[in-house]
N, C-alpha and C positions, 0 to 999 in steps of 0.2 A: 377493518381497522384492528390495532393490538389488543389483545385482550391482557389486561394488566398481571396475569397470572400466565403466561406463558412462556416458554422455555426456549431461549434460545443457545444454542453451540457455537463458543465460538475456537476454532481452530488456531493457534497458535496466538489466544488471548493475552500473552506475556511480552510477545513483542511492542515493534513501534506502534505499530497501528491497535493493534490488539490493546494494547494496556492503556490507549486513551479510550477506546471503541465502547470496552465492559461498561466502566463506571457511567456512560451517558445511558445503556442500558439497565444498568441496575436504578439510576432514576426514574427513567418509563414507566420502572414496574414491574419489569420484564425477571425471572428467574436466567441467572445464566452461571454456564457449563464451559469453563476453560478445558479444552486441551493443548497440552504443549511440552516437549520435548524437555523444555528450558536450556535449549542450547546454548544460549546468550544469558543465561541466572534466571531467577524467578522474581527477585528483590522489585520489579515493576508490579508487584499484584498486591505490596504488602495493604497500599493504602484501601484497598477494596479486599482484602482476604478475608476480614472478620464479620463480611455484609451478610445477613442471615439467606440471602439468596442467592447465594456465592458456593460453584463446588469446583472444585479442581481433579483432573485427572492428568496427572506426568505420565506420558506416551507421545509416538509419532504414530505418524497415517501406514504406517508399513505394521501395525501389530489388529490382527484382525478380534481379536477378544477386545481388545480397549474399543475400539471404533462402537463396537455392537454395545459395550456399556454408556459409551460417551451419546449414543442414537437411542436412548430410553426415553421413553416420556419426553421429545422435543418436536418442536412445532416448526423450528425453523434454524437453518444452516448458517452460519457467516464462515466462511473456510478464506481462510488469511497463511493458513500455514504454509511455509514454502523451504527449502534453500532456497534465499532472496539476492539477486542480482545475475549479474556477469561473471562476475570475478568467481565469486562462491560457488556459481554451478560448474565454470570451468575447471575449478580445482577440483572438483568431486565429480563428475559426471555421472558414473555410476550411483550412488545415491541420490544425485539429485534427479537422476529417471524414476527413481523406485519412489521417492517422495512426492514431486510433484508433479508429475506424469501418472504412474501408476497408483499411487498413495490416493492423489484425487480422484481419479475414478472408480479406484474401491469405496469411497468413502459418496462419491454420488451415485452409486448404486445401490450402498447398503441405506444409503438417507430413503432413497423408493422404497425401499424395502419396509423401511421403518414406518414407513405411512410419515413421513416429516412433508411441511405442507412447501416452505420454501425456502431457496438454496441460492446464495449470492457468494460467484467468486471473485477472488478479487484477480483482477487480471490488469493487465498494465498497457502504457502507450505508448512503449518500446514496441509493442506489436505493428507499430506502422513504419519501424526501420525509416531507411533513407525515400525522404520523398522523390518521385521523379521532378515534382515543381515544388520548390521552397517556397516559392513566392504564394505558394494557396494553402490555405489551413485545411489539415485533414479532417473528416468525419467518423461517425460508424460504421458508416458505407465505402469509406474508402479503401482500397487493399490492403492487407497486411503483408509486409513484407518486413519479416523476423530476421534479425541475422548475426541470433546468440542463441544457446542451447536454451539459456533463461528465458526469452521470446517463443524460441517453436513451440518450447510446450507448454506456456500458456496457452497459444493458438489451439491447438490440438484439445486443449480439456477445454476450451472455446467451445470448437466446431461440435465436440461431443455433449456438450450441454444444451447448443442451439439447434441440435439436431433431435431435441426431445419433444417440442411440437406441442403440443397439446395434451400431456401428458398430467397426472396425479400434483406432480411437485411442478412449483412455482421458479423457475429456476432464470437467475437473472445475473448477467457479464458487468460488472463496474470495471473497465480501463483507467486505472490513476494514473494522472500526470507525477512526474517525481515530487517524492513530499518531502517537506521543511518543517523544522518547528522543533519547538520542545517537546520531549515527551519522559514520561518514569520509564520508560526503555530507550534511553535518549541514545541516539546514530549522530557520529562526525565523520560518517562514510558517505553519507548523502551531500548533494552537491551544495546546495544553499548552506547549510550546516559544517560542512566542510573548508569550503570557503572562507568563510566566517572564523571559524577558530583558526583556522593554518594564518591567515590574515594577523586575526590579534594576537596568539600565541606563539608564532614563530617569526613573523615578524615577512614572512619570504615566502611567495605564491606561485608557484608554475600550473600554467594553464597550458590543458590540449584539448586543440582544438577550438580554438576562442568562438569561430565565426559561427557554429553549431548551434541554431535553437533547441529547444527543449520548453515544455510546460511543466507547470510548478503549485503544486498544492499544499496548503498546510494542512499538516495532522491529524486537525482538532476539524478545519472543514470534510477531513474524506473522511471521520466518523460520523459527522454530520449527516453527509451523504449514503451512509449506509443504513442511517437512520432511517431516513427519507424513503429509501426504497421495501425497507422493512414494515413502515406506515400507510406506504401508497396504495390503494386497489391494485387486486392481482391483476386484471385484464391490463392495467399499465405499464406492467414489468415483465410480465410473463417472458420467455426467452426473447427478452430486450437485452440489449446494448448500450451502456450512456458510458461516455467519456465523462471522467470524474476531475473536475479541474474550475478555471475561469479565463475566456480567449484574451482576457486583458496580461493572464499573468504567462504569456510566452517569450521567454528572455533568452538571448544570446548568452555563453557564459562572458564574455567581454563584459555585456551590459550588469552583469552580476557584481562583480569585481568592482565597476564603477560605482554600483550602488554600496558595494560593502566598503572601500578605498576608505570614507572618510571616519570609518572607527578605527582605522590603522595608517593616518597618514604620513605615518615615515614609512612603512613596509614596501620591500622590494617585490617587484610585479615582472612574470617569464610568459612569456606567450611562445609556444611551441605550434607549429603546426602538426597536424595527427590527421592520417588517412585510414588508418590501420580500424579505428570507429567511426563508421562513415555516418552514424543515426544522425538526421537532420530533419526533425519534421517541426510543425507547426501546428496546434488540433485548435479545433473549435467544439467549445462546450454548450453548446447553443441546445442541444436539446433535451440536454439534463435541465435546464432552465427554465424551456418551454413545457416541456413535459411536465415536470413533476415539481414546477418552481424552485429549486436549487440554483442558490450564488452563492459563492464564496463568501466571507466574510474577515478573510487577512489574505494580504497582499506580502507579498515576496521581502518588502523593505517593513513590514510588520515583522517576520519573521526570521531577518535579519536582526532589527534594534532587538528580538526577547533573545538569540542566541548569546547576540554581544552581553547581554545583560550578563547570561550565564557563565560567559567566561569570563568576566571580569568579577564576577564574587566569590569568585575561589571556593563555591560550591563542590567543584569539580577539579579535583588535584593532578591525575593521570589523565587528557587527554587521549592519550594511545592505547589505554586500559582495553584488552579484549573486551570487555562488556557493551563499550561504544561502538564495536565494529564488527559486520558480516564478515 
């Protein structure tokens, strides 16, 4: 179990996931160690920057002096950093090999090195691409078949993690279904989220690909989940596998759009068909469940009603503002 005094790193703790992830850590008890680029600002860290167990280090995974200071005195890895998505690593390829391709594996070799006990990456469930059968929910077990640069090389710093066996460090795969929700690094590039605001703020929605499933997590559960494995016996996680989600919340984008439709019902609705992204799977979360007792705890039209909330308080003046978007 945690020992209340131990240190954890978390890799690009400024973002989405990052900036809800810290502050449930810095309740545990836990000491933790942001690093992060701040490619997207920093402005997510303000409400926790003054925590007396709060250290910040500005650097990416490609500077080998930051990694070797950020890996002092820590017990255990959360590596979140990435170029995140499709679109982002397509624009950038080259960086995005050197970051999260090569970046993570300097950075899980120098954790061995550092004597750090355990190492969870976050990897996605884009990794299962196009199912051959729609009709069956995928598992851990079932193929991966990647078919984004963003996908292979998750895969790849996968297969190099599960291939450590038995090894010093504790090293365990979370695959996140796509996540929703509010967060102090708040995304209207995500699809829930996205939806949602183009719906109420513009009034005009074009969908592609309506027919496409996808699974769907909020925020605040996949820090939950990281928790969860951070807490659990090591013999339980050890180079394990869990899909990070709930098999209730796998939605059609169609099915989305209905659910979000009646915060915007004058807005005009485009359904395009799209082949060009063929990802269609379905996951079942079943053994994040059985395993280690994790369920979700917000639901998709949860996370929808706190978005709508956000756009209609005019918290938030520039939707399009770079800061919201990969």
């Amino acid at each position: 179990m945690m020992r209340t005094n131990s240190r954890v790193l978390v890799t690009g703790g400024a973002g989405y996931i990052g900036s809800t992830l810290v502050p449930s850590l810095l309740d545990e008890g836990r000491d933790v160690r942001v690093l992060d680029c701040l490619l997207h600002g920093g402005r997510s860290m303000l409400g926790f920057w003054s925590h007396p167990r709060f250290e910040f280090i500005r650097s990416d995974l490609r500077d080998m002096d930051a990694l070797e200071r950020a890996l002092q005195n820590v017990d255990a890895v959360v590596h979140l950093a990435a170029i995140v998505g499709d679109p982002a690593c397509a624009r950038q390829p080259m960086q995005a090999r050197e970051i999260n391709l090569d970046g993570s594996l300097s950075l899980l070799q120098m954790s061995q090195q550092a004597g750090v006990k355990r190492f969870i990456f976050a990897s996605t469930c884009s990794n299962y691409g196009r199912m051959s059968d729609p009709t069956q929910y995928v598992t851990e077990n079932s193929e991966l078949r990647p078919i984004s640069l963003y996908a292979e090389m998750k895969v790849a710093v996968e297969r190099e993690l599960l291939g450590l066996g038995a090894s010093d460090i504790c090293a365990t795969v979370l695959r996140f279904a796509t996540v929703f929700g509010v967060s102090p690094r708040m995304r209207f590039d995500l699809t829930v989220n996205e939806f949602t605001m183009t719906l109420m703020a513009r009034n005009r929605l074009v969908v592609f690909g309506e027919e496409f499933y996808r699974p769907y997590a909020h925020v605040a559960d996949v820090a939950r989940a990281i928790c969860t494995v951070l807490n659990a016996p090591r013999d339980m996680v050890q180079t394990q596998v869990f899909n990070v989600g709930d098999t209730d919340q796998n939605y059609q984008k169609q099915q989305l759009v209905e659910l979000i439709h009646p915060y915007a019902p004058d807005a005009s609705i485009e359904y395009v068909k799209k082949e060009e992204d063929p990802r269609d799977y379905r996951v079942s979360f079943d053994k994040i469940r059985a395993e280690l007792g994790f369920r979700a705890t917000r639901t998709v039209e949860d996370g929808i009603r706190e978005v709508a909330l956000l756009v209609r308080s005019g918290v938030i003046e520039d939707f399009d503002a770079a800061e919201f978007h990969n």
